[in-house]
C-alpha positions as CSV (number, residue, x, y, z in Angstrom):
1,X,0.0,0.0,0.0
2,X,3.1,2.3,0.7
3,X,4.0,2.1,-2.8
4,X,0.3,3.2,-4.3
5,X,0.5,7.2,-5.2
6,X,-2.0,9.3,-3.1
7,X,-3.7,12.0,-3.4
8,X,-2.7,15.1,-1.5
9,X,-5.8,17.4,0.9
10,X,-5.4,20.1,-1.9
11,X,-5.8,18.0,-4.5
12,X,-9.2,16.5,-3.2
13,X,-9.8,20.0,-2.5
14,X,-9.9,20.6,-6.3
15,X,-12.1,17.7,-7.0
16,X,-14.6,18.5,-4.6
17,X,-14.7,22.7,-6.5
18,X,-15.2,20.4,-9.6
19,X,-17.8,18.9,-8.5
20,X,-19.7,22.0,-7.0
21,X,-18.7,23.6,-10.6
22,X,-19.8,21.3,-13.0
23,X,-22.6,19.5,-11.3
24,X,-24.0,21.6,-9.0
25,X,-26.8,23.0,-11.3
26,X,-27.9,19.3,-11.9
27,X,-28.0,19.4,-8.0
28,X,-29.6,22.6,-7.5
29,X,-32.5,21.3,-9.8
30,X,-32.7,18.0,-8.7
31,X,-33.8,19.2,-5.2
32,X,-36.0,21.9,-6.8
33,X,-38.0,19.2,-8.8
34,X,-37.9,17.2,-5.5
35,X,-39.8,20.1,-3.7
36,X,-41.9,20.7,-6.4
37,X,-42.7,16.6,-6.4
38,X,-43.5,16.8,-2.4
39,X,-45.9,19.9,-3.2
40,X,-47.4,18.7,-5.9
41,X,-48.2,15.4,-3.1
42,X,-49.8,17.9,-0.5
43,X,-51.9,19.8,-3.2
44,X,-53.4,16.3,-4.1
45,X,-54.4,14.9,-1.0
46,X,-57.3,17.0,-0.1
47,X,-58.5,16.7,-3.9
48,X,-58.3,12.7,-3.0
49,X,-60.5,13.1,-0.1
50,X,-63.4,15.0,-2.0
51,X,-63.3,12.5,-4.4
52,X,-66.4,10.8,-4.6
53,X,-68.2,13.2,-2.4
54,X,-70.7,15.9,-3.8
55,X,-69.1,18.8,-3.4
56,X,-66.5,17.3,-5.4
57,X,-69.3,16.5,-8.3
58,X,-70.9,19.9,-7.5
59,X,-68.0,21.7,-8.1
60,X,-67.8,20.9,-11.8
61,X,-64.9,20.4,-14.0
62,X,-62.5,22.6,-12.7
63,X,-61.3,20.1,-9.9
64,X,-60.5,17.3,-11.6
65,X,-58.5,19.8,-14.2
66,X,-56.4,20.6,-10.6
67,X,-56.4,17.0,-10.1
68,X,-55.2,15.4,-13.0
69,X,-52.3,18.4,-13.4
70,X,-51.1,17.8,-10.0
71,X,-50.9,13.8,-10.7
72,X,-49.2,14.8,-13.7
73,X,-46.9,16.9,-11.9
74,X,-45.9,14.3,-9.5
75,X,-44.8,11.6,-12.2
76,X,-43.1,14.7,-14.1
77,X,-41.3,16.8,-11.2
78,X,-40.0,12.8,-9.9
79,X,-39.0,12.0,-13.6
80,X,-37.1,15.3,-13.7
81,X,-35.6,15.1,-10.1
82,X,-34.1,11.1,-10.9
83,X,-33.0,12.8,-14.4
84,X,-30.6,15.7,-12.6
85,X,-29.9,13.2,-9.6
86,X,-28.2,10.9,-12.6
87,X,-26.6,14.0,-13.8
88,X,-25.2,15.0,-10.4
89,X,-23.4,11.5,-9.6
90,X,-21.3,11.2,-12.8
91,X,-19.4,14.1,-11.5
92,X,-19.9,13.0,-7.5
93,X,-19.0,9.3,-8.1
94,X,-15.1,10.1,-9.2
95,X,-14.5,12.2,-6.3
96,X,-16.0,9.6,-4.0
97,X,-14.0,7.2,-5.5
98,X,-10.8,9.3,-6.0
99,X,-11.6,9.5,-1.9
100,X,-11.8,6.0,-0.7
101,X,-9.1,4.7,-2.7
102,X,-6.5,7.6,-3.2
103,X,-7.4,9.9,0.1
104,X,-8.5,7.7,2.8
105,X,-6.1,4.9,2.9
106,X,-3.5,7.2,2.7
107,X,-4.9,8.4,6.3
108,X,-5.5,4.9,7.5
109,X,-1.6,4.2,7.0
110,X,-0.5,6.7,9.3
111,X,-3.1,5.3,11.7
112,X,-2.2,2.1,12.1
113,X,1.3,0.0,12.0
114,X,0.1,-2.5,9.8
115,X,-2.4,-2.4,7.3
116,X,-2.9,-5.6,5.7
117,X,-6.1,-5.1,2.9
118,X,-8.5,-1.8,3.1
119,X,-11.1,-2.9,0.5
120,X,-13.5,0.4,0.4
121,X,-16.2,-2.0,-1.7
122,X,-15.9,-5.0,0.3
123,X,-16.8,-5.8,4.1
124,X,-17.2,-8.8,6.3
125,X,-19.0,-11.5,5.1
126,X,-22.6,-12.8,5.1
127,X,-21.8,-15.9,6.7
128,X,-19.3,-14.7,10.0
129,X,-22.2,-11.8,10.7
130,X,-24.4,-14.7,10.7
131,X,-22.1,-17.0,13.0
132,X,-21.3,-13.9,15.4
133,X,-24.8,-14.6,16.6
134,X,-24.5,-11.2,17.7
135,X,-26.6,-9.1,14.7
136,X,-30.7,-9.2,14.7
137,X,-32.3,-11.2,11.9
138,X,-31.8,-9.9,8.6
139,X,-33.1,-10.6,4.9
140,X,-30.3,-8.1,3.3
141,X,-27.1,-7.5,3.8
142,X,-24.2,-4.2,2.7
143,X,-20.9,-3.8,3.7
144,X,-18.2,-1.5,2.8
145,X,-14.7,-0.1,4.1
146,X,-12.9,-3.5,5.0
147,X,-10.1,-2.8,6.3
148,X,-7.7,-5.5,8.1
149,X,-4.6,-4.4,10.2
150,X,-2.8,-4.4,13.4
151,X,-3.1,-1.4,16.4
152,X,-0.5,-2.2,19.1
153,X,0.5,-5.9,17.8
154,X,-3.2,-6.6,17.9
155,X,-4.7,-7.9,14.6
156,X,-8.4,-7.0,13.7
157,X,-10.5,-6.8,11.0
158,X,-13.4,-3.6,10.7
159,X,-16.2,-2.9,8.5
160,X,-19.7,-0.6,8.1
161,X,-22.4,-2.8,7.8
162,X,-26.2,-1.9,6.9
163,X,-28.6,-5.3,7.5
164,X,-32.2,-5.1,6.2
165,X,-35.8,-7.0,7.2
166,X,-38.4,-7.4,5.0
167,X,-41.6,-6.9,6.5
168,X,-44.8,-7.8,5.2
169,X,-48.2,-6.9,6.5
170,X,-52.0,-7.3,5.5
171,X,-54.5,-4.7,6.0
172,X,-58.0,-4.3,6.6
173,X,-59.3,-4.8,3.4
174,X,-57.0,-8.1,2.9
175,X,-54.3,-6.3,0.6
176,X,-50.3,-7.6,1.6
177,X,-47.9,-4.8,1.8
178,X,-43.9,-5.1,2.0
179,X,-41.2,-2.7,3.5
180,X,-38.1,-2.8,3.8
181,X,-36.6,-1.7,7.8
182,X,-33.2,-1.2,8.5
183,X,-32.5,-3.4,11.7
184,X,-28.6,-2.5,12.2
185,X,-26.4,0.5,10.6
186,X,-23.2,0.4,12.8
187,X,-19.7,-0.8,12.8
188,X,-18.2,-4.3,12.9
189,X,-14.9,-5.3,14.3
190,X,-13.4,-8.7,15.1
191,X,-10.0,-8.8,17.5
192,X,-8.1,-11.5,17.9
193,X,-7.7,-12.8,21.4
194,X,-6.6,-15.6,23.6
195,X,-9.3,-17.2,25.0
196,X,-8.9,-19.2,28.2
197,X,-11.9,-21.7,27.7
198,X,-13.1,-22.8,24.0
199,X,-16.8,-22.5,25.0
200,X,-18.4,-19.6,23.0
201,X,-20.0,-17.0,25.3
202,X,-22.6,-14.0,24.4
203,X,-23.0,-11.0,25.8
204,X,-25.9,-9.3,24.8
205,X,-27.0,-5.6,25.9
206,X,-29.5,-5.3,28.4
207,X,-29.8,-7.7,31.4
208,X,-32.5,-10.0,32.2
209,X,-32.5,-12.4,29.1
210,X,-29.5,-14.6,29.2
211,X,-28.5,-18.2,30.9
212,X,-25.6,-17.0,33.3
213,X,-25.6,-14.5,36.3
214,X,-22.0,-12.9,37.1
215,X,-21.8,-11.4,40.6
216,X,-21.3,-7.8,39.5
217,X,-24.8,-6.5,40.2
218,X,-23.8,-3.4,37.8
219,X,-23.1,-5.9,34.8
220,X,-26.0,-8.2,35.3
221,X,-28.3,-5.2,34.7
222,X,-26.4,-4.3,31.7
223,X,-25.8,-7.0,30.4
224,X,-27.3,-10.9,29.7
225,X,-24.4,-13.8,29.2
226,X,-25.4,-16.6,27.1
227,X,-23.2,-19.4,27.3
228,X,-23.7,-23.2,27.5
229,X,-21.8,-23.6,30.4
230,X,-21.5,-21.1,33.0
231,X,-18.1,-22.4,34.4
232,X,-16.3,-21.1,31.6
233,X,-18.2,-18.2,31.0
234,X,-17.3,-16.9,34.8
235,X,-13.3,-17.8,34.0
236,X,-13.8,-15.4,31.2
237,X,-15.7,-12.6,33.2
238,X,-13.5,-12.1,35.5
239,X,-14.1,-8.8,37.8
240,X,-11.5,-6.7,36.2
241,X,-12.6,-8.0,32.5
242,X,-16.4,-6.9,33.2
243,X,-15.2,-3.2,34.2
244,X,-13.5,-3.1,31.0
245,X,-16.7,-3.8,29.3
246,X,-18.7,-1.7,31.3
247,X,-15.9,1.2,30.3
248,X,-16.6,-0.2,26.3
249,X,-20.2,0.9,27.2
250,X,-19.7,4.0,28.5
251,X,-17.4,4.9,26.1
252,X,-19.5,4.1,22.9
253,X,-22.4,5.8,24.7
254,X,-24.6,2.5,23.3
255,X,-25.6,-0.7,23.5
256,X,-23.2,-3.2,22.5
257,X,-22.8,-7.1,21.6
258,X,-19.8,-8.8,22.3
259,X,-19.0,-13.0,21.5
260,X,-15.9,-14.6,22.5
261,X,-14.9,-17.9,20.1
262,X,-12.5,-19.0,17.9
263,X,-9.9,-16.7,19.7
264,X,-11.5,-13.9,18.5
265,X,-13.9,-11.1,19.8
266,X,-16.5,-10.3,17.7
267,X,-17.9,-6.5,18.5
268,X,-20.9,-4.3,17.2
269,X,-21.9,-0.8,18.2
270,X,-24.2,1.7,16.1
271,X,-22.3,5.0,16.5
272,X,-24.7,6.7,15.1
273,X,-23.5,8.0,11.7
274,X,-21.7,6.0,8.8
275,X,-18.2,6.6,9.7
276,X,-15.4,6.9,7.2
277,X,-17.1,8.8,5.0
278,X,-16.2,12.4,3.5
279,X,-19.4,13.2,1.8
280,X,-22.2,14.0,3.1
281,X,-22.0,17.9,2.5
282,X,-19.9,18.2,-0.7
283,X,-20.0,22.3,0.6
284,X,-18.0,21.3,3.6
285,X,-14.6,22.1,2.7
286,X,-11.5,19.2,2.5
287,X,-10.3,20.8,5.5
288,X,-13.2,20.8,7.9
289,X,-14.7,17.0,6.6
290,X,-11.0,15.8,7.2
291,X,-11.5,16.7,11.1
292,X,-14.2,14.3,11.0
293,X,-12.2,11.8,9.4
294,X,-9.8,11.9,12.2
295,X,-12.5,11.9,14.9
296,X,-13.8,8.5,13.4
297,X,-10.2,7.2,13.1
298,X,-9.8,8.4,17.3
299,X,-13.2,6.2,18.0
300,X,-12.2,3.1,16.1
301,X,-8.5,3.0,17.7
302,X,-10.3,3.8,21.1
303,X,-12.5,1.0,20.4
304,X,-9.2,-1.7,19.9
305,X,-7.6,-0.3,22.8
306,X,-10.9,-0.9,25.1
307,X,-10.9,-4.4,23.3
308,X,-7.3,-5.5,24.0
309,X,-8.3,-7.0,27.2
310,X,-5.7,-8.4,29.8
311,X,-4.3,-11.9,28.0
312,X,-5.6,-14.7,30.4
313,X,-3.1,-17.1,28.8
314,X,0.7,-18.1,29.6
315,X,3.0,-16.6,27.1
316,X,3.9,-20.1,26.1
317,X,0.5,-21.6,25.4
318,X,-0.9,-18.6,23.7
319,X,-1.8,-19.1,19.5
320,X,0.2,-17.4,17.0
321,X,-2.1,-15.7,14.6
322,X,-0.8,-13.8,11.2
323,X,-2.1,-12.2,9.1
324,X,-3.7,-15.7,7.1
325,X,-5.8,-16.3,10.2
326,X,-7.9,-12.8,9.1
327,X,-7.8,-13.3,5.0
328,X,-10.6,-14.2,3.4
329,X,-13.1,-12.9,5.0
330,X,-13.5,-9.5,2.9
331,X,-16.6,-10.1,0.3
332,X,-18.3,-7.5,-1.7
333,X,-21.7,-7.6,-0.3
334,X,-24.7,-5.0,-1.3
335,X,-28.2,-5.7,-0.8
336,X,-27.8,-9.7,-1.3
337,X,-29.4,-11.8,1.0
């Protein structure tokens, strides 16, 4: 990756004046066919309402003119707005490319001390968010920004992750309507770690709803363990290893999911925002959406050094992992189920 020519602030700089330059009339007017779309909605919806009624039919012709231009002007002003949003992104796709993959990683290099892979169109795969056992149900799955490395001789591997549920419903009248929820936008991380018992243990945020009871009173009421044998998940929560979760929690400000397997921790936390990304507001200047950059970089090492929990294994009986135990794992995944 050291060898791979980046892009300099000031050069991304000049994209991003490009791209307010030569697309942002197709911008401008895709929002203003938007608004017009959304108006053209509100006009219509008392004209619906009367339809049918007599003052509707006493009224004469005149309404349904009103009515059949506004329907017109819905289809039109949404035809218009896709028309200029197409526009836009030619110009706003190469200088969200030119970002991930001649910016960013040049950031994420300076970050870390390794950097094995960072995949901007690839994430974790379908099948180890599945066997984490620690996501909600899911019928679709994206993932970007996979990025595999080592903080502090600590390997890891990172990605944003969007999972979907399709919900369907019936109505009143018998008719079946589908939506499409978001059930997770957050971060994924997995950390390698030495476990001291193979058994794989859950802990799941909120108390009250697993199979194992620590004696921390503070942790049982924010947490629940799952584990099939509570033995070894109590050799693993030890007192000083359930403060540093607690101080995980209170750091990310909310609720997280941790499994221990495979000597590995698996980790998920919505931060609230996706992180890693530069734009949001193409008007923000280089400069200002860079600080952000960094302030996503700060919570994600924060997050490994929370997670590099106090080894509970002998030097000598520890496993050697490299950098093969982690590959393979980055897919590209985008609304597949």
């Amino acid at each position: 990756m050291s060898d791979k020519k980046f892009v300099t602030a000031e050069e991304l700089e000049a994209a991003r004046q490009d791209v307010l330059k030569n697309g942002g009339i197709h911008r401008t007017l895709g929002r203003v066919f938007l608004i017009l779309c959304i108006i053209c909605c509100v006009g219509i919806i008392p004209m619906m309402a009367l339809q049918g009624s007599d003052t509707l039919s006493d009224a004469g012709a005149v309404p349904w003119v009103i009515f059949g231009f506004l329907v017109a002007g819905i289809f039109g002003f949404a035809i218009l707005a896709g028309v200029e949003d197409k526009k836009y992104m030619k110009f706003l796709n190469p200088y969200n490319t030119m970002y991930k993959t001649e910016f960013l990683p040049a950031i994420i290099h300076s970050r870390f001390e390794k950097i094995f892979a960072f995949e901007p169109q690839n994430g974790l795969s379908k099948e180890i968010v599945v066997r984490s056992d620690i996501f909600p149900s899911f019928d679709f799955i994206a993932t970007n920004d996979y990025l595999r490395a080592s903080h502090n001789g600590v390997n890891f591997e990172y990605c944003d992750m969007q999972l979907q549920e399709e919900h369907t419903s019936t109505d009143s009248d018998g008719d079946t309507h589908t939506s499409i929820v978001t059930v997770y936008m957050g971060l994924f991380l997995i950390v390698e770690f030495d476990h001291f018992v193979d058994t794989p243990l859950r802990i799941v945020s909120g108390g009250g709803k697993g199979n194992v009871t620590t004696e921390s009173e503070v942790f049982n009421r924010d947490f629940s363990v799952e584990c099939d044998s509570a033995v070894d998940a109590l050799r693993i929560l030890t007192p000083q290893m359930m403060n540093d979760i607690l101080e995980i929690k209170n750091y990310c400000k909310k609720p997280i999911y941790l499994a221990f397997f495979d000597d590995k921790i698996y980790f998920r936390v919505e931060p609230g925002r996706d992180l890693l990304e530069i734009a949001h507001d193409i008007t923000k200047p280089i400069s200002e959406s860079r600080k952000q950059i960094d302030k996503d970089l700060d919570f994600i090492i924060g997050l490994l050094e929370r997670l590099k929990f106090r080894n509970l294994k002998s030097e000598a009986s520890r496993t050697k992992t490299s950098d093969k135990d982690f590959s393979g794992n980055a897919v590209y995944q985008n609304e597949q189920r």
